[in-house]
N, C-alpha and C positions, 0 to 999 in steps of 0.2 A: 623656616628655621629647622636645624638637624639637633640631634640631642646634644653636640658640641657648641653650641651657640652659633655655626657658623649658616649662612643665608644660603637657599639654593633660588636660583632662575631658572622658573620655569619659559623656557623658550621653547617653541615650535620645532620642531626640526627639520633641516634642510630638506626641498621637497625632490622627487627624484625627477633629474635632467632630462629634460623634454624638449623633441624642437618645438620651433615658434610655431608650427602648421601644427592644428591639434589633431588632423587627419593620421600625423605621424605618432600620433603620443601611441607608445609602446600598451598603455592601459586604455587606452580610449575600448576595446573592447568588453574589458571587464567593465567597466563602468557604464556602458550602455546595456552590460545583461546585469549585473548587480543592484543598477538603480534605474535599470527600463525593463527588463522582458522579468525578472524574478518577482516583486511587489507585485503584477499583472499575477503570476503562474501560484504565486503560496497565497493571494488573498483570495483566490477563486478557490483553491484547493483547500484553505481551508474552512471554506460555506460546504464542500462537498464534499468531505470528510466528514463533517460536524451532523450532514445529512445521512450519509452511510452510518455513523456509530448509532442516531436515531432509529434509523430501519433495520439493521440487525439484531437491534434489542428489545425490538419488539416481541411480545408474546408470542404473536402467529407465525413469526420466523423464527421460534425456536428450535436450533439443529444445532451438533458438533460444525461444523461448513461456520454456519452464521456465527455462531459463535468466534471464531478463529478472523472470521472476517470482520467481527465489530471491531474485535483486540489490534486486526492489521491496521484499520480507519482508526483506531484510537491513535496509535505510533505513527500513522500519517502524519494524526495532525499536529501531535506536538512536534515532528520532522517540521513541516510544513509555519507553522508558527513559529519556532525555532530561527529557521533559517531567516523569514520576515524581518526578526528580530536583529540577524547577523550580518547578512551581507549588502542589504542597500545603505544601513549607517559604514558599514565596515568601507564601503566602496566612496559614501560622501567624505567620509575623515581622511582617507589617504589623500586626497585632492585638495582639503581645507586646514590637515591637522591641527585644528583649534575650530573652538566653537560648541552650542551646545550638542549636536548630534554625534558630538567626538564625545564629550561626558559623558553623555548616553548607552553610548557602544560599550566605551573603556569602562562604563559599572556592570551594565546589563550582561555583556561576555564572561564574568565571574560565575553567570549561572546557564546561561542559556547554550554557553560552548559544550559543557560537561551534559545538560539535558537531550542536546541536539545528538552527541557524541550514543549515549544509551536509547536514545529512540532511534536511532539508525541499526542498530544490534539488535534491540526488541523486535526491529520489523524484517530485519534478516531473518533468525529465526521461526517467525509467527511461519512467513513465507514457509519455511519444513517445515510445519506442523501442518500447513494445509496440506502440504505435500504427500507426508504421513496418512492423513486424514482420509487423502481421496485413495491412497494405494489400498489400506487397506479395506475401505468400502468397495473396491473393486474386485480386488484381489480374494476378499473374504466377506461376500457380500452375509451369509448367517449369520456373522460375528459381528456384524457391524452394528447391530442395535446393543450390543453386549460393550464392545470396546467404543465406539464414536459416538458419545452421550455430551450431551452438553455440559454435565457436573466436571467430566474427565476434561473437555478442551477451555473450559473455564479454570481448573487446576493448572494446568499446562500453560496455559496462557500470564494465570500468575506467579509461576516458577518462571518464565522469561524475561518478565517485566522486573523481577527480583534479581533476579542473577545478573541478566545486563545491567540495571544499575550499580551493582558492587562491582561488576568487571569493569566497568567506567566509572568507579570512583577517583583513581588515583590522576584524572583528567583535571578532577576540581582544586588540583594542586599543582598542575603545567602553566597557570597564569596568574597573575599577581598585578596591583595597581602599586606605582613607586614612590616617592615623593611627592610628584609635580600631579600624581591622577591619572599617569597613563598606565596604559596595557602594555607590561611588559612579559616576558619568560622566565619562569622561575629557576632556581640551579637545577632541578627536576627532571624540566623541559629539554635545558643543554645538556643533560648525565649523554652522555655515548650509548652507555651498555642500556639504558631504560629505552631510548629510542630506537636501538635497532631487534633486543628482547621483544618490548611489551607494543610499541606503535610499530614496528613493522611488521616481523614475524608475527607477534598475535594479529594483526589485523588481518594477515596474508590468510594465515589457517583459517580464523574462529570467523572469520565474516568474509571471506571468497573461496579457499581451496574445499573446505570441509560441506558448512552447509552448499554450495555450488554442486560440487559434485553428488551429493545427495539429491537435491534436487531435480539435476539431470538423468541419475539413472532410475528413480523412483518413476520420471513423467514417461520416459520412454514406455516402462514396463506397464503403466498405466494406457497410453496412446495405444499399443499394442491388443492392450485387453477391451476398450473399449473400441478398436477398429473387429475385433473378434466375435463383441455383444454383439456389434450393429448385423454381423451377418444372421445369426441366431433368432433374432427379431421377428423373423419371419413364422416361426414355429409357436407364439407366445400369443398368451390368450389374449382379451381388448383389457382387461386388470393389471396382467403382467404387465403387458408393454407397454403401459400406459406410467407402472411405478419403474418401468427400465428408462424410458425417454426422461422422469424426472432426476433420476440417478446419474444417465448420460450426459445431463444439461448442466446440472451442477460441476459435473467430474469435465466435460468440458470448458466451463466459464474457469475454474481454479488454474487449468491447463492453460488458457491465454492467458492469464492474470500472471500467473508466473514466468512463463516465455516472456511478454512485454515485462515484467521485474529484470530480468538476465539482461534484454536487450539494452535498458534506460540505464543499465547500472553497469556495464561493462566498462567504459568509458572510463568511469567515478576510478572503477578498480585497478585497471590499466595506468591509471594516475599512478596511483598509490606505488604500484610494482615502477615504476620509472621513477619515481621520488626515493625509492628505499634502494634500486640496481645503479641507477646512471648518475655520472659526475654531474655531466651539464644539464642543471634541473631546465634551465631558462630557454632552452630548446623548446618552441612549440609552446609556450608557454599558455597560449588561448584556449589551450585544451582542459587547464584547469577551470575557469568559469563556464564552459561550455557541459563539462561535467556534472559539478553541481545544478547546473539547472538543469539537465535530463533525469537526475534524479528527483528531483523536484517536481517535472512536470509528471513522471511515472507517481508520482505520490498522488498526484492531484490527479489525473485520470483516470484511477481505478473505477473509477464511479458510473463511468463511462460502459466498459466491461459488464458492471451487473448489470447494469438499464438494456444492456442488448442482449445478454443473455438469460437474466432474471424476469421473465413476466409478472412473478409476483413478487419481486423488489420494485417494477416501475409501478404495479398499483398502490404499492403501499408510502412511494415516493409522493403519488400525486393525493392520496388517501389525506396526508401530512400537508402539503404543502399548497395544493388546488386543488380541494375537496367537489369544488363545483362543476369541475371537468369531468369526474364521475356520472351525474347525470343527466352526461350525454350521449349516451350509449358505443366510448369508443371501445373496440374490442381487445384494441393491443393494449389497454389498462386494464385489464380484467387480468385475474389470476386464471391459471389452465383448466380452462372448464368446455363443455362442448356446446357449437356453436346453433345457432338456428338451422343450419344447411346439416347439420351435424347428427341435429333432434331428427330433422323431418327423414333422413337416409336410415334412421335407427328405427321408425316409427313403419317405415316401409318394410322393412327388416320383419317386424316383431306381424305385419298385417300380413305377411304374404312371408310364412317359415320358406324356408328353402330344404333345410336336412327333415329326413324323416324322426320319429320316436320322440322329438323336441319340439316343445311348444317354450315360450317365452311369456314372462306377464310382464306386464309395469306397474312396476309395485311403490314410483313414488316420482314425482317430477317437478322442478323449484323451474317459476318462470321470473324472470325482471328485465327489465328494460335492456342491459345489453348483452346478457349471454342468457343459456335456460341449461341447468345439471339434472340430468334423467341417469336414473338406476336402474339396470334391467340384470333380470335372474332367472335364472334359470329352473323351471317346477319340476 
C-alpha cells in the first residue's frame, strides 16, 4: 500500500531478451566470472589478506614499509569482501530477479556499494604512500629513520582511511530501495552535473591521472637509484652491504607490487574513461567483468609478491600458520641470516687473515638447527 491508499504489485521485471542457445546469452560471460571465477578469486583473497594484515602487525615487522603494507592488506580485504558481497548475488538476481539472493543484494548493496567504493580509494592512495615511502628511503637514505617511522605511516595511513571515506560519502545516497524492496537510483545518481563532476572527472583525477602519475615517476626515479646502489655495492663493507641488500629488497618488492597494481588496474580504469567519453557504452561490453576481476585478483595476489621477495614475511607466515615446518631445518624460512657454508667460509677467513696489521676475533656465534648468526669484529 502507498500512503494514498492505493496497492502497488510488486512484479518481477521483464528479463533481458536472450536467444534460446544460452552460448548466445549476451551475459553468459559476466555470469560465469561473477558467479564462477570471482567467489574462487575474493575468498582465497580474502584468507590472504587476513594473513598479510596478521604478519605486518607484528612486533618484529615493525617499519614504515610494513606499516603501509598492513593498511594496503587491510583495504584489500574489505575490496576483496566487498565485492564477495557484490557481484556473484548481483550476477544471480539479474538472471532470477526475485528470490531470496535478490533480498540479499538489494539490502546488503545499501552499505557494501559505498564501503567497496572508499576501500578502492583508501588502496589507491596507500599504493603513493609506499611509493613515497621507498623514494624517499632511497633518495634520502640519513633521513629516512627521521621521516619513515612507523608513528608517521600509521598517521598517514589514518588520514587515508578518513578522507576516502568522507570523499565517498555521497555514494551512500546514489542507491535507495523503492516500494516493492528493490535497488534502485536515486534523483542523485540520475543529477547530469553530479555524474559527470564528481563520478567522472573526480574519479579520472583523484584515483588515475593524479595518484598514477605520481606513482610512475616517483618508481622510475627510485629504479634508477637503486640500479645506481647495486653498482656501488661493490665498495661496501660485509655490514653495509648487508643493510644495502635489505633496503634493496624491500625498495624492490614495493616496485613489483606497484607495477603489478598499474598492470591489474588499467583495464578497471580504461572502463571508466569509455563509460564517461563514448556514446556506445555496450561495445565490448565483456570488458567490464573482466575488469573487476583483474582488480580482484591483484588484490588477492599481493601476498604472493612478499613470500618471494620477503624471507622474513615467509618465516613469520609459517611461524603463524605451520609452526611445525620450522623444525625442520628448511632455510628458505628462516629470516636473512648466514648459512652453514657461510659460517665455515667466515671461519676460514678469520683462521688463515689474509691483509696484514688485522687480526679478526669471534666474539659471539648463535647455532640451531637450521641457520648459525656469527658476529665478527674487528680488534
Amino acid at each position: 500500500m502507498t500512503e494514498n491508499g492505493t496497492s502497488i504489485l510488486c512484479t518481477p521485471p521483464p528479463r533481458p531478451q536472450t536467444s534460446s542457445d544460452s552460448w548466445d546469452d549476451p551475459f553468459l560471460l559476466d555470469h560465469l566470472i561473477y558467479s564462477g571465477a570471482m567467489p574462487v578469486v575474493c575468498s582465497s583473497g580474502v584468507i590472504a589478506a587476513a594473513v598479510c594484515v596478521l604478519v605486518f602487525t607484528r612486533p618484529q615487522m615493525r617499519s614504515s614499509l610494513n606499516i603501509y603494507l598492513a593498511g594496503l592488506s587491510f583495504f584489500d580485504l574489505l575490496l576483496l569482501a566487498m565485492s564477495l558481497l557484490i557481484y556473484p548475488p548481483m550476477s544471480i538476481c539479474l538472471r532470477k530477479q526475485q528470490g531470496l539472493v535478490c533480498q540479499f543484494f538489494w539490502k546488503t548493496a545499501l552499505v557494501t556499494y559505498p564501503v567497496s567504493l572508499a576501500a578502492q580509494t583508501a588502496s589507491v592512495w596507500t599504493c603513493v604512500a609506499i611509493t613515497v615511502d621507498r623514494f624517499l628511503a632511497v633518495q634520502y637514505p640519513l633521513k629516512r629513520r627521521l621521516w619513515c617511522t612507523p608513528t608517521k605511516a600509521l598517521l598517514v595511513l589514518s588520514i587515508i582511511a578518513i578522507v576516502s571515506f568522507f570523499y565517498k560519502m555521497p555514494s551512500v545516497f546514489e542507491v535507495d530501495l523503492d516500494e516493492c524492496g528493490r535497488l534502485v537510483p536515486t534523483d542523485l545518481r540520475q543529477n547530469a552535473l553530479y555524474i559527470v563532476i564528481y563520478n567522472t572527472y573526480g574519479y579520472l583525477l583523484l584515483l588515475i591521472v593524479i595518484p598514477w602519475t605520481i606513482m610512475i615517476i616517483l618508481n622510475v626515479i627510485v629504479v634508477r637509484a637503486v640500479h645506481q646502489a647495486y653498482k656501488l655495492r661493490q665498495n661496501m663493507t660485509m655490514s653495509q652491504r648487508r643493510v644495502d641488500d635489505r633496503e634493496g629488497r624491500c625498495t624492490v618488492m614495493a616496485l613489483v607490487m606497484l607495477s603489478t597494481f598499474i598492470v591489474f588496474n588499467l583495464l578497471a580504469g580504461l572502463n571508466n574513461v569509455i563509460e564517461a567519453f563514448t556514446v556506445y557504452h555496450q561495445y565490448y561490453r565483456f570488458r567490464i567483468p573482466i575488469g573487476n576481476l583483474l582488480v580482484c585478483v591483484n588484490s588477492a595476489s599481493n601476498i604472493l609478491i612478499y613470500s618471494i621477495f620477503g624471507r622474513k614475511f615467509r618465516h613469520m607466515c609459517i611461524s603463524l600458520l605451520f609452526p611445525c615446518l620450522l623444525h625442520r631445518g628448511y632455510h628458505w624460512l628462516q629470516p636473512t641470516a648466514a648459512l652453514h657454508s657461510e659460517v665455515n667460509d667466515i671461519c676460514r677467513k678469520v683462521s688463515y687473515p689474509h691483509s696484514r696489521g688485522s687480526s679478526l676475533r669471534l666474539v659471539h656465534a648463535k647455532h640451531s638447527n637450521a641457520s648459525s648468526t656469527i658476529e665478527i669484529r674487528e680488534k
